[in-house]
HTML snippet that shows the backbone in 3Dmol.js (N, CA, C, O; Angstrom):
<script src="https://3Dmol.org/build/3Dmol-min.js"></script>
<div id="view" style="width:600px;height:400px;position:relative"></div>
<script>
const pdb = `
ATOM      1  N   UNK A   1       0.837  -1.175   0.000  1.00  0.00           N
ATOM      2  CA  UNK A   1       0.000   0.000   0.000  1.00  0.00           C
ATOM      3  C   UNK A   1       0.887   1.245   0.000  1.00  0.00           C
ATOM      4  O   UNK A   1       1.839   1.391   0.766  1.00  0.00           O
ATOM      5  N   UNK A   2       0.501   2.116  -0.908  1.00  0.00           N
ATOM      6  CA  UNK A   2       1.738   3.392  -0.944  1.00  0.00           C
ATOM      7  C   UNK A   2       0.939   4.479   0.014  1.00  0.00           C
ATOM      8  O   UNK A   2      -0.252   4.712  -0.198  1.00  0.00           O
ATOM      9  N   UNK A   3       1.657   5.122   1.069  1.00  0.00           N
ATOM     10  CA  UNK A   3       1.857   5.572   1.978  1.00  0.00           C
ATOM     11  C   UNK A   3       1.793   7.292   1.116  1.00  0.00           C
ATOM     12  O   UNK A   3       2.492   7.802   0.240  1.00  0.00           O
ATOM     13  N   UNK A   4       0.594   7.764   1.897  1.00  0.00           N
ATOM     14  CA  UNK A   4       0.126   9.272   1.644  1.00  0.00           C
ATOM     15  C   UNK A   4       1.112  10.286   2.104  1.00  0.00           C
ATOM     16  O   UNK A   4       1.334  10.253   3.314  1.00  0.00           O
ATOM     17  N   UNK A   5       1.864  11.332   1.294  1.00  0.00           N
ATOM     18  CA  UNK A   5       3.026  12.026   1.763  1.00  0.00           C
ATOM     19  C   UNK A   5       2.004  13.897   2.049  1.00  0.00           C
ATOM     20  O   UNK A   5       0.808  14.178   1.975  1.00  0.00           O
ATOM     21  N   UNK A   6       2.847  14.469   2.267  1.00  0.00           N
ATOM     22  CA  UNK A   6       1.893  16.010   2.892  1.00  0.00           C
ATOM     23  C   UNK A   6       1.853  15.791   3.921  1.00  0.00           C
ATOM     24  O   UNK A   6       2.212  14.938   4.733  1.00  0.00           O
ATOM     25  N   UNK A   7       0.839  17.603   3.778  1.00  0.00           N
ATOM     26  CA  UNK A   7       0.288  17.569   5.391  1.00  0.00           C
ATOM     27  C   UNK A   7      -0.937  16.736   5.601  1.00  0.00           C
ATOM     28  O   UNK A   7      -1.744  16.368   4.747  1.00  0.00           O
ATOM     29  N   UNK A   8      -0.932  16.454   7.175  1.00  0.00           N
ATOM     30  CA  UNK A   8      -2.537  16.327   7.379  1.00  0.00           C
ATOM     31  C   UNK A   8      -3.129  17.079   8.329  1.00  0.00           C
ATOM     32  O   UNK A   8      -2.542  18.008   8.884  1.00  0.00           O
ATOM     33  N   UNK A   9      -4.210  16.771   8.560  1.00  0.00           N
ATOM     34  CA  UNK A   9      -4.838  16.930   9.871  1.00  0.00           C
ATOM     35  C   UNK A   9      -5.043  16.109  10.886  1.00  0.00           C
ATOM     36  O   UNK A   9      -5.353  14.920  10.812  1.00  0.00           O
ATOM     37  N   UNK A  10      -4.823  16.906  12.073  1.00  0.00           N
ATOM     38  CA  UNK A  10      -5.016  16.043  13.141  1.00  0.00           C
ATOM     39  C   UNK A  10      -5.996  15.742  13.656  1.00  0.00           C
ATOM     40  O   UNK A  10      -6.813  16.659  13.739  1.00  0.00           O
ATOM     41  N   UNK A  11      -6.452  14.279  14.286  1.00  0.00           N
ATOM     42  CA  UNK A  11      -7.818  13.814  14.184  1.00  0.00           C
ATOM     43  C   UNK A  11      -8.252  14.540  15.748  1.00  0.00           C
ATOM     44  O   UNK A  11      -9.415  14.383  16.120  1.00  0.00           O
ATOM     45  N   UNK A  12      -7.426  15.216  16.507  1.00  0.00           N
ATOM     46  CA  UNK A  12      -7.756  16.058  17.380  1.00  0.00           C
ATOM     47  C   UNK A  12      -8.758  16.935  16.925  1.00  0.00           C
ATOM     48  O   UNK A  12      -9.941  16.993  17.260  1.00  0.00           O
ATOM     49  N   UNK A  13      -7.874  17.871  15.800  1.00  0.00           N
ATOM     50  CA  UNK A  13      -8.794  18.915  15.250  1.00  0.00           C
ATOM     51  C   UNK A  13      -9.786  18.959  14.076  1.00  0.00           C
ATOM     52  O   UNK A  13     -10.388  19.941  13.643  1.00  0.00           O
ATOM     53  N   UNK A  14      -9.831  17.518  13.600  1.00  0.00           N
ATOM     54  CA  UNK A  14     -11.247  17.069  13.286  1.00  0.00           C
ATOM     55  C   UNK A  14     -12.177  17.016  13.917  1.00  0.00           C
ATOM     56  O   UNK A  14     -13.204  17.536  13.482  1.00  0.00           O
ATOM     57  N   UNK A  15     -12.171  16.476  14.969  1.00  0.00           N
ATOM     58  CA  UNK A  15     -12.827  15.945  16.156  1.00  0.00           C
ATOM     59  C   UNK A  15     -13.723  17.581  16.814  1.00  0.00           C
ATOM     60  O   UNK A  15     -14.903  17.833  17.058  1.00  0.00           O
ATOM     61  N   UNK A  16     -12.491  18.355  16.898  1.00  0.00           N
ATOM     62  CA  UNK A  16     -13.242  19.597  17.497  1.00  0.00           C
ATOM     63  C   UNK A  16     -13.865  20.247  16.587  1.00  0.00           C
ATOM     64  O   UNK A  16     -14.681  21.031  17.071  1.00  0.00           O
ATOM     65  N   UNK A  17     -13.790  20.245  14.833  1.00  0.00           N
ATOM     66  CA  UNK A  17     -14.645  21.126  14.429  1.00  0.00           C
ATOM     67  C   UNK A  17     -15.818  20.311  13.983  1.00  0.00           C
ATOM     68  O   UNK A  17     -16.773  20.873  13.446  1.00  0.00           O
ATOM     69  N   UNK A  18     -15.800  18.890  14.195  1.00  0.00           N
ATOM     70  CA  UNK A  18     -17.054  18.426  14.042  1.00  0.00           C
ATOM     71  C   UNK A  18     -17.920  18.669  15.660  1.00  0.00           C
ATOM     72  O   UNK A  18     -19.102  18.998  15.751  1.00  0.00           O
ATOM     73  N   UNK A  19     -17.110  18.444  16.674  1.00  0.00           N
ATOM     74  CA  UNK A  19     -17.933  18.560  17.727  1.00  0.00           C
ATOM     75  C   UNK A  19     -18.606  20.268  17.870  1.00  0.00           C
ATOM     76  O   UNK A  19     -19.671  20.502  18.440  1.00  0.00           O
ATOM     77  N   UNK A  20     -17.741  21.319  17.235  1.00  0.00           N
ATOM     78  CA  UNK A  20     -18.137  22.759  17.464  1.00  0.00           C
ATOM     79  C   UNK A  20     -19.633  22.862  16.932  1.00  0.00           C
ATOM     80  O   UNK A  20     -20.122  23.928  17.306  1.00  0.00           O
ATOM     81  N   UNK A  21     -20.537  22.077  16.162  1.00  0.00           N
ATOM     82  CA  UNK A  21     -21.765  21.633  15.436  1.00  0.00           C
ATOM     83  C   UNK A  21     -22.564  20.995  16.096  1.00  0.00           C
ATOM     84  O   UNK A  21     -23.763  21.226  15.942  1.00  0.00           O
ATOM     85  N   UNK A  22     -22.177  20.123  16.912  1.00  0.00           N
ATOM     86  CA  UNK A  22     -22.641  18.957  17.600  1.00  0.00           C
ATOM     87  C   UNK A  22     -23.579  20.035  18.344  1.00  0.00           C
ATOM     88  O   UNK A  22     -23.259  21.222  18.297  1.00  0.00           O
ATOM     89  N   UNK A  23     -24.667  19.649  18.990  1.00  0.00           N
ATOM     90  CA  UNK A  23     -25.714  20.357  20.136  1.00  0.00           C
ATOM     91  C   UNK A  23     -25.347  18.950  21.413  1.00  0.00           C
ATOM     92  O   UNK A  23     -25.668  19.234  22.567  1.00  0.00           O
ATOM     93  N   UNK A  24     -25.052  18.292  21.308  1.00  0.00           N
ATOM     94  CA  UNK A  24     -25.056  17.054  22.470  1.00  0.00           C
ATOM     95  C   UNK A  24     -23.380  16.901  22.660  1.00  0.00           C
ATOM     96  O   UNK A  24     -22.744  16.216  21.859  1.00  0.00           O
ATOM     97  N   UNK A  25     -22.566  17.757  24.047  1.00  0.00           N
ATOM     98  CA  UNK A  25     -21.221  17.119  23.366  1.00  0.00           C
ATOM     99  C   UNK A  25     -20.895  15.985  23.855  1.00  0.00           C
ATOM    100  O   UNK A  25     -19.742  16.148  24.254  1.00  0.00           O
ATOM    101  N   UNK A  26     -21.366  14.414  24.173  1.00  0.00           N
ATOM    102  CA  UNK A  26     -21.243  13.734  24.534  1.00  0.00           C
ATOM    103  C   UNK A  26     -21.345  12.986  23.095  1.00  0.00           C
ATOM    104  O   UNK A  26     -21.091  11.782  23.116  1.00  0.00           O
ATOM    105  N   UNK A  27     -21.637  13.478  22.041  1.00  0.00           N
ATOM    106  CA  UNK A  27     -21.721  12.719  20.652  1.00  0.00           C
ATOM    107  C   UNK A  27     -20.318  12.152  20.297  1.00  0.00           C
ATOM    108  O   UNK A  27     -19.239  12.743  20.253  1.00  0.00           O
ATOM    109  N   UNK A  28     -20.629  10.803  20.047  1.00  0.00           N
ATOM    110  CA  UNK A  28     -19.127  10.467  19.936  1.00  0.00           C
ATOM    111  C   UNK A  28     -18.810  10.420  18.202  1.00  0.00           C
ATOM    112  O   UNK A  28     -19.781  10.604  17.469  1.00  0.00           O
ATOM    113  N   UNK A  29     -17.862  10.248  17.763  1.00  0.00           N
ATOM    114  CA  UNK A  29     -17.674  10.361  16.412  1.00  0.00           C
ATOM    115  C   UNK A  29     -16.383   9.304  15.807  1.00  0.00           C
ATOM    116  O   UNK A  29     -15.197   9.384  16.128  1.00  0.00           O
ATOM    117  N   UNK A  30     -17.083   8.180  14.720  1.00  0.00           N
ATOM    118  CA  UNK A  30     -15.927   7.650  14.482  1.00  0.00           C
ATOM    119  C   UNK A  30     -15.073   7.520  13.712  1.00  0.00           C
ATOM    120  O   UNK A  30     -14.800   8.588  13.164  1.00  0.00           O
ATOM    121  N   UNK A  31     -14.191   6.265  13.218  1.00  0.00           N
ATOM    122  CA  UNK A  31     -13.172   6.805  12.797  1.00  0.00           C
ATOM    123  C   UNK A  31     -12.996   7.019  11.515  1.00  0.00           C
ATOM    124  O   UNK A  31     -12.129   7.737  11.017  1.00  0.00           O
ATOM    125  N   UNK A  32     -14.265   6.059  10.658  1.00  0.00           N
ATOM    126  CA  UNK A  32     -14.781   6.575   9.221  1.00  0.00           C
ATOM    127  C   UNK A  32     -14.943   8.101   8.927  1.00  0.00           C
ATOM    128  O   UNK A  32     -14.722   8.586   7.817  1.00  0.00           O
ATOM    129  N   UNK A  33     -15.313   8.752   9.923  1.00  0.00           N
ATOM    130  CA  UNK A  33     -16.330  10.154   9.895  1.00  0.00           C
ATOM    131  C   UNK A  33     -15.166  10.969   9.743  1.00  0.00           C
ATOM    132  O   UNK A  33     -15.095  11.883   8.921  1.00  0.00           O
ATOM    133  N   UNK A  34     -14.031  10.563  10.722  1.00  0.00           N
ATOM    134  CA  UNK A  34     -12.928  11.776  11.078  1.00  0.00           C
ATOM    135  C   UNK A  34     -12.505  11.329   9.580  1.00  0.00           C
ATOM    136  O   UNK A  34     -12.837  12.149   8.724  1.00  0.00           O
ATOM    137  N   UNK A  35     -11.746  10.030   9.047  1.00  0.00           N
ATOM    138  CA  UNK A  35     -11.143  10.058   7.679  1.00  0.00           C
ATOM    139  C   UNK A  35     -12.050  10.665   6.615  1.00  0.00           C
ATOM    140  O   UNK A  35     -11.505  11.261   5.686  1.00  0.00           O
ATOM    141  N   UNK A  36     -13.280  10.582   6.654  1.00  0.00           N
ATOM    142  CA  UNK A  36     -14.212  11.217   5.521  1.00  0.00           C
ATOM    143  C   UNK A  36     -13.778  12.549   5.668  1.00  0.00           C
ATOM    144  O   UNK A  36     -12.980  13.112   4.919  1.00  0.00           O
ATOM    145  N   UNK A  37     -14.398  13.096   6.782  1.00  0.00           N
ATOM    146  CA  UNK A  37     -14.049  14.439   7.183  1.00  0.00           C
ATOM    147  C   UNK A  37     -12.402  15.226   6.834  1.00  0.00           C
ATOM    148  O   UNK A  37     -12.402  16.398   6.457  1.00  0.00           O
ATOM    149  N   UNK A  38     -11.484  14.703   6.949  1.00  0.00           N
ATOM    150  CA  UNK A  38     -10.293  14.701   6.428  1.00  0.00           C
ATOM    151  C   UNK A  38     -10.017  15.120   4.994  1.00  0.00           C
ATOM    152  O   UNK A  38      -9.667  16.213   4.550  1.00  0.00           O
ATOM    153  N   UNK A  39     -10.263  13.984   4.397  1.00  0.00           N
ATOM    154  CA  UNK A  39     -10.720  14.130   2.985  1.00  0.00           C
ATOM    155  C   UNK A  39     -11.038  15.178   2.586  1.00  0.00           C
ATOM    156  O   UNK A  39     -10.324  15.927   1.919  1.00  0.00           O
ATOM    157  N   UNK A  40     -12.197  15.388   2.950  1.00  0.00           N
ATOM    158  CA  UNK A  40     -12.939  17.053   2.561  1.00  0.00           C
ATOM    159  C   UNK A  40     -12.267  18.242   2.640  1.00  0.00           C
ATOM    160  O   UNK A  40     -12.371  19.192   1.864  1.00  0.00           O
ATOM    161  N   UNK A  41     -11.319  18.119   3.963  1.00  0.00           N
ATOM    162  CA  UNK A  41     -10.877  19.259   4.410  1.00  0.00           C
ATOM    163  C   UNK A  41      -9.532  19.507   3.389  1.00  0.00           C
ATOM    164  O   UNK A  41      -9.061  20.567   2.976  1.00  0.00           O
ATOM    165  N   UNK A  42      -9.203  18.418   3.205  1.00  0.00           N
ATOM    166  CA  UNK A  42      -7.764  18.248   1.996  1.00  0.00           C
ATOM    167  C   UNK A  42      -8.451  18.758   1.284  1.00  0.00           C
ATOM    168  O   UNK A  42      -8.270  19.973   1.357  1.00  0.00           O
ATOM    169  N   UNK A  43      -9.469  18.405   0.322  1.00  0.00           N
ATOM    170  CA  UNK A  43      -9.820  18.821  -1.155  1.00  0.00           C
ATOM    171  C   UNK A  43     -10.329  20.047  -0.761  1.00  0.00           C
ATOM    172  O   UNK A  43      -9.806  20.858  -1.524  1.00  0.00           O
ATOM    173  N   UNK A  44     -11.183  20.734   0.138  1.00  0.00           N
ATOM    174  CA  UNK A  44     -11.056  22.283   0.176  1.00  0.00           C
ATOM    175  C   UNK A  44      -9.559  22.935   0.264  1.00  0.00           C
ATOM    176  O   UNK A  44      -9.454  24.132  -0.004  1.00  0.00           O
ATOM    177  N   UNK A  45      -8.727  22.400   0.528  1.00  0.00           N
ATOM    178  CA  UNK A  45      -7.728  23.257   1.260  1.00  0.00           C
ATOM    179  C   UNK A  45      -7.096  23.308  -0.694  1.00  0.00           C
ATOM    180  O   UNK A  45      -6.927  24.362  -1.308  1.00  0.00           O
ATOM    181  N   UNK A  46      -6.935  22.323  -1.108  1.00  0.00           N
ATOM    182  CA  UNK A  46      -6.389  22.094  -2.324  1.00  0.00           C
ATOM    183  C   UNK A  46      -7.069  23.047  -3.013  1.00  0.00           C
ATOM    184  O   UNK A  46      -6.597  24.165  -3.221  1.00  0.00           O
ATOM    185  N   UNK A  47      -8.387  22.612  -3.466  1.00  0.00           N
ATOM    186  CA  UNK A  47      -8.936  23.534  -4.157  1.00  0.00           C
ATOM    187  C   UNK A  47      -8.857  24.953  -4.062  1.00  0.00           C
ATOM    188  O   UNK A  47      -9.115  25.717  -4.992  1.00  0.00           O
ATOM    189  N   UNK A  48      -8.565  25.225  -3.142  1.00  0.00           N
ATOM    190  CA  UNK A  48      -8.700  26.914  -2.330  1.00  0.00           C
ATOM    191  C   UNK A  48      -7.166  27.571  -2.873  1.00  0.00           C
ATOM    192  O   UNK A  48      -6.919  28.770  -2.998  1.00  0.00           O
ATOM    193  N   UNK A  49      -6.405  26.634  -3.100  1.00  0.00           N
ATOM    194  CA  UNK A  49      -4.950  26.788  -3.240  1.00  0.00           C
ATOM    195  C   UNK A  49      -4.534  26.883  -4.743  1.00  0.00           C
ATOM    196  O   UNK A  49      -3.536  27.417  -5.227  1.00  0.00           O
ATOM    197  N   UNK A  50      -5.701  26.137  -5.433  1.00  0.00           N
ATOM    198  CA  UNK A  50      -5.131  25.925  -6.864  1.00  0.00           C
ATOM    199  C   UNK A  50      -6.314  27.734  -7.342  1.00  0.00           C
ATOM    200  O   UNK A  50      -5.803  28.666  -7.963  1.00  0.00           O
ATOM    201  N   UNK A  51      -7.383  27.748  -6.992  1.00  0.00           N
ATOM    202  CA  UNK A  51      -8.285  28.735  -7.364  1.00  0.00           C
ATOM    203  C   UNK A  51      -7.183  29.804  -6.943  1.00  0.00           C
ATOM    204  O   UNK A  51      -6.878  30.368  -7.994  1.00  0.00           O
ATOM    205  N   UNK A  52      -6.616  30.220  -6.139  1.00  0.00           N
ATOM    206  CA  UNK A  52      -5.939  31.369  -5.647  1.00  0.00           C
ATOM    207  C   UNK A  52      -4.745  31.721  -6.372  1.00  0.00           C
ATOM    208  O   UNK A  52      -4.298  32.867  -6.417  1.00  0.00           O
ATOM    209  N   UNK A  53      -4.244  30.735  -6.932  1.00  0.00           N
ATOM    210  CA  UNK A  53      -3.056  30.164  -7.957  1.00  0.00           C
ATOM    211  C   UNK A  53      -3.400  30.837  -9.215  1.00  0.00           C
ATOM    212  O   UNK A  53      -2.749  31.653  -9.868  1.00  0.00           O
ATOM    213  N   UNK A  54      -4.669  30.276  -9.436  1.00  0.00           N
ATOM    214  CA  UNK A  54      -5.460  30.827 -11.002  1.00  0.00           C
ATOM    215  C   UNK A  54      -5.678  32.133 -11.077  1.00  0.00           C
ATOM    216  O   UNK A  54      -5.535  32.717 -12.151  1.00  0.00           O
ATOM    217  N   UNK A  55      -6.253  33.112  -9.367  1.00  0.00           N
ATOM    218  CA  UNK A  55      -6.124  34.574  -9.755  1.00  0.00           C
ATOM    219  C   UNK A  55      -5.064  35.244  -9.784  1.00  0.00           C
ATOM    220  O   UNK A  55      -4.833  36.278 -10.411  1.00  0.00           O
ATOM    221  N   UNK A  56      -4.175  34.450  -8.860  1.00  0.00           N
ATOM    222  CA  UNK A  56      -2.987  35.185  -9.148  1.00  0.00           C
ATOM    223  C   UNK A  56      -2.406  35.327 -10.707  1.00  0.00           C
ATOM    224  O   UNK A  56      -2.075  36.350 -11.307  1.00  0.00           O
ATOM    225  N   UNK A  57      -2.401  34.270 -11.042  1.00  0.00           N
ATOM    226  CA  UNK A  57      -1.679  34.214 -12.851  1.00  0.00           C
ATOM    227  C   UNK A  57      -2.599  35.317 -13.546  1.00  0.00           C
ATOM    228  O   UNK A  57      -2.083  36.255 -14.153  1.00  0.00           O
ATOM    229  N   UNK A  58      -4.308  35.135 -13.408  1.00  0.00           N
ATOM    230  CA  UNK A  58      -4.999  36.183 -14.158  1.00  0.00           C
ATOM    231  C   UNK A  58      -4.538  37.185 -14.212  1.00  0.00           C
ATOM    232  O   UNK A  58      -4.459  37.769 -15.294  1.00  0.00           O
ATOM    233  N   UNK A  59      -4.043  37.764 -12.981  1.00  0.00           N
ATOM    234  CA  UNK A  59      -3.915  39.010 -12.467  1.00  0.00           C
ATOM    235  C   UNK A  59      -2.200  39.344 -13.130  1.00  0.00           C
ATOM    236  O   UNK A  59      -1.741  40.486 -13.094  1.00  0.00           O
ATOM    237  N   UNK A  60      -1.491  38.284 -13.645  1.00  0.00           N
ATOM    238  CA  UNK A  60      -0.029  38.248 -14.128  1.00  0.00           C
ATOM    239  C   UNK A  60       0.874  38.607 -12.889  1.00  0.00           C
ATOM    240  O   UNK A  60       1.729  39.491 -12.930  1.00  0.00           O
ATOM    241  N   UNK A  61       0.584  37.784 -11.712  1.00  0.00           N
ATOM    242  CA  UNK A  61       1.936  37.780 -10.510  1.00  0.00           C
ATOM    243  C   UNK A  61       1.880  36.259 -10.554  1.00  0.00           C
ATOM    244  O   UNK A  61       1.117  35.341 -10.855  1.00  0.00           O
ATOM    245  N   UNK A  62       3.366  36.542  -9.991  1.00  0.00           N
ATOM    246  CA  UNK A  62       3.857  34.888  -9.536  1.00  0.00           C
ATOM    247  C   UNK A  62       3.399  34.588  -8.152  1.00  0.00           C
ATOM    248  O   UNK A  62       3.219  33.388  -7.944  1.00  0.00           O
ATOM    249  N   UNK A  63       3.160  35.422  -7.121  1.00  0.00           N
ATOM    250  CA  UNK A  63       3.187  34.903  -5.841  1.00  0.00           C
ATOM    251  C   UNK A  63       1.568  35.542  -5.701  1.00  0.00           C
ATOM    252  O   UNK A  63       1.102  36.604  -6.113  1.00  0.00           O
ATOM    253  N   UNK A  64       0.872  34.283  -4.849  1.00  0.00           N
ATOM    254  CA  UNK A  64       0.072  34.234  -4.347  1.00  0.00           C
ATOM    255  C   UNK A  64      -0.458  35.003  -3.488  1.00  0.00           C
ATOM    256  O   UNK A  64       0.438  35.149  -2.657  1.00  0.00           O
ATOM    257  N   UNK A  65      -1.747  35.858  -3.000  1.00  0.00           N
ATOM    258  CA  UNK A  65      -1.390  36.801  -1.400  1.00  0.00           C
ATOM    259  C   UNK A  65      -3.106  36.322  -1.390  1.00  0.00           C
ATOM    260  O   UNK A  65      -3.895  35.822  -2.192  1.00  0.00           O
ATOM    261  N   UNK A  66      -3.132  36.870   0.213  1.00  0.00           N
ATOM    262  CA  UNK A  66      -4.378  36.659   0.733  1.00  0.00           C
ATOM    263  C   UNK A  66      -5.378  37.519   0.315  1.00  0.00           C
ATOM    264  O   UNK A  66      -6.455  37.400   0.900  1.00  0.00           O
ATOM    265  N   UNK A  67      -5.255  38.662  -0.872  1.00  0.00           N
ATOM    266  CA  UNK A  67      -6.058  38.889  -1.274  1.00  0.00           C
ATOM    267  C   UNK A  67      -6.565  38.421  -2.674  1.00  0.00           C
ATOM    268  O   UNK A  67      -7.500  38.934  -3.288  1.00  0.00           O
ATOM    269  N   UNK A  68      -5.793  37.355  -3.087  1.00  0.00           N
ATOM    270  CA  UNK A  68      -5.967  36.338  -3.989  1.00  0.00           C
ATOM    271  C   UNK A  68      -7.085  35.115  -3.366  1.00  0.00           C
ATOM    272  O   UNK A  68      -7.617  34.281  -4.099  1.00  0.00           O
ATOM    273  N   UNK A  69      -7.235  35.176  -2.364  1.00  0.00           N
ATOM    274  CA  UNK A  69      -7.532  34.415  -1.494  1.00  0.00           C
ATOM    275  C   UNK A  69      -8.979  34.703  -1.423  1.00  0.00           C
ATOM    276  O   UNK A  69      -9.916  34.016  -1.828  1.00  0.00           O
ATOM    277  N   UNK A  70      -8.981  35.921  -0.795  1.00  0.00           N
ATOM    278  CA  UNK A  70     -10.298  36.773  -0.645  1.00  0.00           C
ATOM    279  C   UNK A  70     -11.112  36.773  -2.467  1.00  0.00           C
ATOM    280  O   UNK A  70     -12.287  37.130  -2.555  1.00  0.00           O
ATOM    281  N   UNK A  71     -10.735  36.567  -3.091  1.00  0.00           N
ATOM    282  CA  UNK A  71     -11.414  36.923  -4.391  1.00  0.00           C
ATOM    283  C   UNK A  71     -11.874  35.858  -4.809  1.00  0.00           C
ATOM    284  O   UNK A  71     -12.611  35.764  -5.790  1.00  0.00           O
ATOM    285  N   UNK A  72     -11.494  34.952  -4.120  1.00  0.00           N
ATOM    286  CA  UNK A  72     -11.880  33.581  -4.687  1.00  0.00           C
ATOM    287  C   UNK A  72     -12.797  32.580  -3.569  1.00  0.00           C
ATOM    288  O   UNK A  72     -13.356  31.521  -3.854  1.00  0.00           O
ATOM    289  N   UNK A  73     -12.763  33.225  -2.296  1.00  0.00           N
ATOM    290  CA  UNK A  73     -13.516  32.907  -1.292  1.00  0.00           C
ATOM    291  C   UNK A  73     -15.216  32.491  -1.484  1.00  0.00           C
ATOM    292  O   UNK A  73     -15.729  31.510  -0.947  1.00  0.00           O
ATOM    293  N   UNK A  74     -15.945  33.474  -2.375  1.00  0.00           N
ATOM    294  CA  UNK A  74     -17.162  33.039  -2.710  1.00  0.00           C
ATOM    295  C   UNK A  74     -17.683  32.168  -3.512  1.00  0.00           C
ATOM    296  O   UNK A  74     -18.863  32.067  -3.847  1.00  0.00           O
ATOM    297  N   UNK A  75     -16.566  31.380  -3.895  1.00  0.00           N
ATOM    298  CA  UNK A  75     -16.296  30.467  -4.675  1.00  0.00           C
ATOM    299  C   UNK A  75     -16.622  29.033  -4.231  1.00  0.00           C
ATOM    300  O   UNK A  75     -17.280  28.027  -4.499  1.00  0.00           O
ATOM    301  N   UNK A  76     -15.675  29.624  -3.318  1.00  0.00           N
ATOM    302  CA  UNK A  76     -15.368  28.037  -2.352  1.00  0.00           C
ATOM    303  C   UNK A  76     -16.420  28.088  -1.187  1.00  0.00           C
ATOM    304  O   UNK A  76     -16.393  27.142  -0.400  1.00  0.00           O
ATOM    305  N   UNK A  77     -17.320  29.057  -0.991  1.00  0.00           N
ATOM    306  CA  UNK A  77     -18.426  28.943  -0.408  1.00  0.00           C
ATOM    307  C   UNK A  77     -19.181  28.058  -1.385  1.00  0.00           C
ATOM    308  O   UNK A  77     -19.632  27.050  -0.843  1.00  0.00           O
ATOM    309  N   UNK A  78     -19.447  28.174  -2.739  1.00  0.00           N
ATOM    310  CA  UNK A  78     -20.287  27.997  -3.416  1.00  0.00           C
ATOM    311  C   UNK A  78     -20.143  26.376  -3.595  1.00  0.00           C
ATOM    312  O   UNK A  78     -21.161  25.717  -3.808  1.00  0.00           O
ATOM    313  N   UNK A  79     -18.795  25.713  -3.501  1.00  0.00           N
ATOM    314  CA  UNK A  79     -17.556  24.898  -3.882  1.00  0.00           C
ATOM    315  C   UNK A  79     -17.931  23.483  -2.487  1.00  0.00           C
ATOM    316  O   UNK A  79     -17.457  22.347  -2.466  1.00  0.00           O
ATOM    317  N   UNK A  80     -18.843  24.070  -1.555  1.00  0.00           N
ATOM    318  CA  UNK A  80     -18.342  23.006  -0.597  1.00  0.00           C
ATOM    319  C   UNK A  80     -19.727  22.086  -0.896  1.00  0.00           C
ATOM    320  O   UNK A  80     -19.572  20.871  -1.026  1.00  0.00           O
ATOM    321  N   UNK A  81     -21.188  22.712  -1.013  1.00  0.00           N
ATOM    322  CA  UNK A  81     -22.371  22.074  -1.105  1.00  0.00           C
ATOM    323  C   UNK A  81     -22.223  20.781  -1.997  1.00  0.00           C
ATOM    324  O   UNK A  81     -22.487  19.605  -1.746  1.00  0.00           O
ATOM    325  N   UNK A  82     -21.677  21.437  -3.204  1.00  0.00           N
ATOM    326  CA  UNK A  82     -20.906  20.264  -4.186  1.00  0.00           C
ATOM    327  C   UNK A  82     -20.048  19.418  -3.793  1.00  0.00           C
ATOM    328  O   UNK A  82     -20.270  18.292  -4.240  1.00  0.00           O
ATOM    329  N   UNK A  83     -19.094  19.508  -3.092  1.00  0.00           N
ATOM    330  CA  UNK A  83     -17.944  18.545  -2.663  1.00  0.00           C
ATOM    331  C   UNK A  83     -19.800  17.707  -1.628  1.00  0.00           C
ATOM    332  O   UNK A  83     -20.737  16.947  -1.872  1.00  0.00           O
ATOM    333  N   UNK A  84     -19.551  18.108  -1.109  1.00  0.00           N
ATOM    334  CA  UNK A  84     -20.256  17.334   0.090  1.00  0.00           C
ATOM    335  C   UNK A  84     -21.604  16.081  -0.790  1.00  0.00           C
ATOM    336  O   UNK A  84     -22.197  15.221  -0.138  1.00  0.00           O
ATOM    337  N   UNK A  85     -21.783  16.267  -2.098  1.00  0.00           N
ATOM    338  CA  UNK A  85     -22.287  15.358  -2.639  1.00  0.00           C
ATOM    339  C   UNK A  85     -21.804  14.799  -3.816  1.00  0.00           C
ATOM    340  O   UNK A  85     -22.482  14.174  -4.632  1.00  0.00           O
ATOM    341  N   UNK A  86     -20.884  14.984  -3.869  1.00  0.00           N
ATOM    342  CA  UNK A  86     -19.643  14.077  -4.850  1.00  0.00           C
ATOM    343  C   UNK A  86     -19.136  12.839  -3.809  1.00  0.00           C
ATOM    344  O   UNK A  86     -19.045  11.680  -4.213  1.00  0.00           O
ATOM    345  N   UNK A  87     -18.757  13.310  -2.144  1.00  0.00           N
ATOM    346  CA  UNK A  87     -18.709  12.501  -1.431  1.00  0.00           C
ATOM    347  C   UNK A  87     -19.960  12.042  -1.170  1.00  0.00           C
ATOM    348  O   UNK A  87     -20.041  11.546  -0.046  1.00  0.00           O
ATOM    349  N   UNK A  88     -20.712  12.032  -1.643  1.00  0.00           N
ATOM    350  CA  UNK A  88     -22.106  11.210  -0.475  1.00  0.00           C
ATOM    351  C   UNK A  88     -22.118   9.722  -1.477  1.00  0.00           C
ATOM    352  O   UNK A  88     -22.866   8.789  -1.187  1.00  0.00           O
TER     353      UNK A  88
END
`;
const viewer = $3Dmol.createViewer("view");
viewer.addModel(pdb, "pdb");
viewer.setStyle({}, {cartoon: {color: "spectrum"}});
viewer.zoomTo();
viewer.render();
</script>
């Protein structure tokens, strides 16, 4: 099995932004949910990275800034409803 290189996330801080939702915090959550959850958070983070990439070039700079970021933000609002049923 070839072994996933990058960053990840920690199933700590999976754990807390699924529980920040939760209304019961005694909800327990397992370990399918945190790797699903994972997942998602990679392909937003990716996506968010390659879109920010794309305004920057539009715009003709090489380096990326957070207001590359910001321009592409309503995007990736628009960007997650979809992810979330590509995974379902």
């Amino acid at each position: 099995m070839e072994r996933e290189q990058g960053a990840r996330f920690k199933r700590e801080l999976i754990n807390k932004l699924l529980h920040f939702y939760f209304k019961d915090p005694k909800t327990k959550i397992n370990s399918d949910a945190v790797l699903i959850m994972s997942e998602m958070l990679k392909i937003f983070v990716v996506e968010a990275a390659v879109r920010a990439c794309k305004q920057a070039t539009t715009e003709d700079l090489e380096c990326v800034d957070i207001e590359h970021f910001e321009k592409i933000l309503p995007q990736l609002v628009d960007f997650c409803p979809k992810l979330v049923l590509l995974l379902d």
